[in-house]
C-alpha positions as CSV (number, residue, x, y, z in Angstrom):
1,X,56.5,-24.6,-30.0
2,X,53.0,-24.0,-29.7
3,X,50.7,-27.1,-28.6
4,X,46.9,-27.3,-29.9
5,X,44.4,-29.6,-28.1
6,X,41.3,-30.3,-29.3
7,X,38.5,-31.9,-26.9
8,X,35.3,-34.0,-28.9
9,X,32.3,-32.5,-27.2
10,X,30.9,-34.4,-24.3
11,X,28.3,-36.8,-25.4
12,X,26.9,-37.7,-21.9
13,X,27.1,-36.9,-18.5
14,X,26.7,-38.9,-14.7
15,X,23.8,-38.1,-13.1
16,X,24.7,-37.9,-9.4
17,X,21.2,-38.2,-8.0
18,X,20.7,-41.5,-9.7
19,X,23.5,-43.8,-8.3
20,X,23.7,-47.8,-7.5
21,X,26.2,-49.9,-6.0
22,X,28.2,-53.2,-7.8
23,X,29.6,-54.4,-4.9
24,X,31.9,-51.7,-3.4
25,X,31.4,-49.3,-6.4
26,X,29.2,-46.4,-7.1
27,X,27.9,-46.6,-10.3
28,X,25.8,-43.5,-12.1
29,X,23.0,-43.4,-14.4
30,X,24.0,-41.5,-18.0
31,X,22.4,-39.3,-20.2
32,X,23.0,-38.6,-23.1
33,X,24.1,-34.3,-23.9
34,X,23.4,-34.7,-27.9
35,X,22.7,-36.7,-30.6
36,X,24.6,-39.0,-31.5
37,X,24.1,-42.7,-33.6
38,X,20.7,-44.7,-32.4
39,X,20.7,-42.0,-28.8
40,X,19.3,-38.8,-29.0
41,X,20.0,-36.1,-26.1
42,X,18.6,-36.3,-23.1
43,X,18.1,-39.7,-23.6
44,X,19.0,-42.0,-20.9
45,X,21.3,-44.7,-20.5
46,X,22.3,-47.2,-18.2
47,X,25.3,-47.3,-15.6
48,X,29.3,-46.7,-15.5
49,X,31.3,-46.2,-12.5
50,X,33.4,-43.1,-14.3
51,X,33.7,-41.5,-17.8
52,X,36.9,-43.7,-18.7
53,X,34.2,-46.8,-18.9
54,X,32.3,-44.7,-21.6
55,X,34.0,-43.1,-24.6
56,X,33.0,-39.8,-25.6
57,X,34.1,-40.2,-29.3
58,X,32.1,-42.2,-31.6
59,X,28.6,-43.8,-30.8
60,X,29.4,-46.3,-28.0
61,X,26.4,-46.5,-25.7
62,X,25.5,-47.8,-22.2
63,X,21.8,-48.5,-22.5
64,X,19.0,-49.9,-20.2
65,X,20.2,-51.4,-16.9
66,X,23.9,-52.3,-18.1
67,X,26.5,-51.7,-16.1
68,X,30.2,-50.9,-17.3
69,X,32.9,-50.4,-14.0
70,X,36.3,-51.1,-12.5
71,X,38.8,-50.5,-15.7
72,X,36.3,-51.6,-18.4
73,X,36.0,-50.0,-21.6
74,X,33.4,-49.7,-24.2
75,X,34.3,-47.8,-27.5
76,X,33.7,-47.3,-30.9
77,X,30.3,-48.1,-32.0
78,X,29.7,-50.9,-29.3
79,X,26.9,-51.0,-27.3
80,X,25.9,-52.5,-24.1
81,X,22.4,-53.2,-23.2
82,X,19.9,-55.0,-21.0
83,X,20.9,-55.9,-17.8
84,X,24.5,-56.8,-18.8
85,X,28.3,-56.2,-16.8
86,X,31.3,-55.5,-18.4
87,X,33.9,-54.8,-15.3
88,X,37.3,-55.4,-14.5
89,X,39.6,-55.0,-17.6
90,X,37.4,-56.0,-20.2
91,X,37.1,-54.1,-23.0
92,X,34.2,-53.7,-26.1
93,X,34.7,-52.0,-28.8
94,X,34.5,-52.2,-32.6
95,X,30.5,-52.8,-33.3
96,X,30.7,-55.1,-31.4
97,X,27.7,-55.9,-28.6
98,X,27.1,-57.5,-25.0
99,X,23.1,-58.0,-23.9
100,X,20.8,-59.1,-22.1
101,X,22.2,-61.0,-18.9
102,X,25.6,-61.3,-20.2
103,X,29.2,-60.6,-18.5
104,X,32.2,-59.8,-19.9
105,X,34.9,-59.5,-17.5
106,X,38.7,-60.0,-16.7
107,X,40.8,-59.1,-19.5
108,X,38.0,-60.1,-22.3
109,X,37.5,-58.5,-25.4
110,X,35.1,-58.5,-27.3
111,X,35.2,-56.7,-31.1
112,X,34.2,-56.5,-35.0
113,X,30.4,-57.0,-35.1
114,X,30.9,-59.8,-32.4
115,X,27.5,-60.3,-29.9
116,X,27.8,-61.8,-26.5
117,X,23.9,-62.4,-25.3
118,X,21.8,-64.4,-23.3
119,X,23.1,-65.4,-19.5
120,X,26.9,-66.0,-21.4
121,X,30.1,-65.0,-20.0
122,X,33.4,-63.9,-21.5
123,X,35.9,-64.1,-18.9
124,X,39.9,-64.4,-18.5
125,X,41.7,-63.3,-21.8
126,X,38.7,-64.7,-23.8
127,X,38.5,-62.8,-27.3
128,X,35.1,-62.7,-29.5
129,X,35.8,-60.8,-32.7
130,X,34.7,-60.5,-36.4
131,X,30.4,-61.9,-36.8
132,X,31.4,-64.3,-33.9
133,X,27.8,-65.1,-31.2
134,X,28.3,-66.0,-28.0
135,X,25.1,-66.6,-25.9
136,X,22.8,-68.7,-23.9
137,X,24.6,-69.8,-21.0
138,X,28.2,-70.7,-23.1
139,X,30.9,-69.8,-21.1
140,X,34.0,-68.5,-22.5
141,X,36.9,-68.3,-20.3
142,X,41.1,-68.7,-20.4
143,X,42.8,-67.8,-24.0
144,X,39.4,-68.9,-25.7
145,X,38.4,-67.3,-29.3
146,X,36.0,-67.4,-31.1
147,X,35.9,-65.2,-34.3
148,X,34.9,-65.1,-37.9
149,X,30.9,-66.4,-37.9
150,X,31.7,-69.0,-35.4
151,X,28.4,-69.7,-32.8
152,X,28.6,-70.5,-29.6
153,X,25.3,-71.4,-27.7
154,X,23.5,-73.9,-24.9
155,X,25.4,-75.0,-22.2
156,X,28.8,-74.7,-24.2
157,X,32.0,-74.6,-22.3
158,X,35.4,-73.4,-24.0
């Protein structure tokens, strides 16, 4: 029995001279290798520790200063942007988005056409899914979620 694999072409790659440190880890600057949704190649994007933070498939994109490390994913068409942190186990996916100063972290997840902006933070097993807004300074933390068109925003605390 014969085996066919298939590899999606790369859509970035790590740029080894342009490196910064999270703590203990390395992360590298990204640019992009072709076009792909709202990035065009050569384009460059913002940080990931390795290419298991980044998917290669659809048009998931680092941009800016974000920073995307330890087991964290972001796939699909989400984007992260600004000077945002998605680390540890969290995962963004779907459309979903995570700007400015935000952090997603833990075992978050954050999906649909959700948006977690502002100085907010999804932490724990926290979930944000469908047209679901997290930002300001809310903090989202434990089995929290918010989902549907649901707004979180100020000073909030869930």
């Amino acid at each position: 029995m014969q085996t066919t694999v298939t590899y999606m072409a790369r859509k970035y790659e790590l740029l080894p001279g342009q490196v910064i440190k999270a703590g203990v880890r390395k992360l590298f600057r990204i640019r992009a290798l072709r076009d792909f949704g709202d990035v065009r190649a050569g384009d460059i994007g913002g940080y990931i520790e390795n290419e298991l933070n980044l998917s290669h498939d659809g048009n998931a994109w680092v941009f800016d200063n974000a920073r995307v490390f330890d087991n964290a994913q972001v796939y699909g068409n989400a984007q992260v942007s600004g000077n945002a942190w998605v680390f540890d186990n969290a995962q963004v996916f779907d459309n979903a988005q995570v700007s400015d100063n935000a952090w997603v972290s833990d075992n978050a997840r954050v999906s649909g056409r959700a948006w977690v902006s502002g100085r907010a933070w999804v932490s724990d097993n926290a979930q944000v899914s469908g047209n679901a807004w997290v930002s300001d300074n809310a903090r989202m933390s434990g089995n929290a979620w918010v989902s549907d068109n649901a707004q979180v925003s100020g000073n909030a605390r869930r």
